[in-house]
N, C-alpha and C positions, 0 to 999 in steps of 0.2 A: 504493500500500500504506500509506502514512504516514496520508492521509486517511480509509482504510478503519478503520485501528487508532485513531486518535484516536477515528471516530466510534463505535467498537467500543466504547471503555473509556470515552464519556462517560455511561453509563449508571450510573455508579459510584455510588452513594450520596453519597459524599464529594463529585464532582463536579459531578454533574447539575445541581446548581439553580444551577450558576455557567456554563454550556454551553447554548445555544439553538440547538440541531440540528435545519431540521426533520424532519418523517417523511420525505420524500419526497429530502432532501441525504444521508440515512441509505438509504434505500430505493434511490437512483442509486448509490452507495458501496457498496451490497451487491451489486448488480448484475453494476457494474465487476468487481467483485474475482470473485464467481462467475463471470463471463465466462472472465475472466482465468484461474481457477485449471482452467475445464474443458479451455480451451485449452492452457495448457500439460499435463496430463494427459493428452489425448486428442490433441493434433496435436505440438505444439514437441517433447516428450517422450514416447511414447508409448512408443517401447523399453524407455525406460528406469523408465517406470512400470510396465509390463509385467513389468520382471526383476525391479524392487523388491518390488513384492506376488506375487511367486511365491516369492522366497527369504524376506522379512519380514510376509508378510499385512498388514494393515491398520496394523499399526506404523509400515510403510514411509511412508504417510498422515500418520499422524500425525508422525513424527519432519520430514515434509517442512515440514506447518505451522508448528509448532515453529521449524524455521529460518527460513522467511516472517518468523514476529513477529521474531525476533528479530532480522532484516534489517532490521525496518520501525522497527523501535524504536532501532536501531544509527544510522538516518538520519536519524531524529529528534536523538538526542543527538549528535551529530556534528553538526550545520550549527554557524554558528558565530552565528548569532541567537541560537539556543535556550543553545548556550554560555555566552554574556554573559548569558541571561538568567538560568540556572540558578546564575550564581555572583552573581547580586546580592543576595543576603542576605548575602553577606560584609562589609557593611557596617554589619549590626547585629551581629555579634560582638563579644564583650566582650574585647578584645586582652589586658586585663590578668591575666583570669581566665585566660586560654588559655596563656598564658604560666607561667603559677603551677603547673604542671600538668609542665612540664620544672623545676622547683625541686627 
């Protein structure tokens, strides 16, 4: 799921021309994850797919995806690579100004 989302969102304007994804590591990514999402609908879950789109229609869908990314993005910022990486711009903070700020 991690791989599928990164290669989801590097279409991003902001990040595209810094991402060299190609079709086909996007196209096997798309795959997987459809694979994935018919199987758990239709075999792992199926009861339970079953009950959700009878009492929430198509919401049930969507609020499932909904938690996917939010799964896939929760595992992203959580390892502890991405971590260290996401706080190294604490080293360009201006300590004095940040500081001036509790005065």
């Amino acid at each position: 799921m991690v791989k599928w989302l990164l290669f989801s969102i590097s279409v991003h304007p902001e990040i595209s021309s810094y991402l060299n994804i190609s079709k086909k590591a996007k196209d096997d990514s798309n795959q997987f994850f459809g694979n994935l999402t018919t199987r758990l609908l239709t075999e792992d879950c199926l009861q339970q797919a079953k009950v959700a789109l009878k009492e929430d229609g198509n919401m049930a869908i969507e609020s499932a995806f909904t938690l996917v990314g939010e799964t896939a993005m929760e595992e992203l910022m959580t390892n502890q690579h991405v971590a260290v990486s996401l706080n190294t711009f604490k080293r360009y903070l201006d300590k004095k100004k940040l500081e001036a700020l509790s005065e």
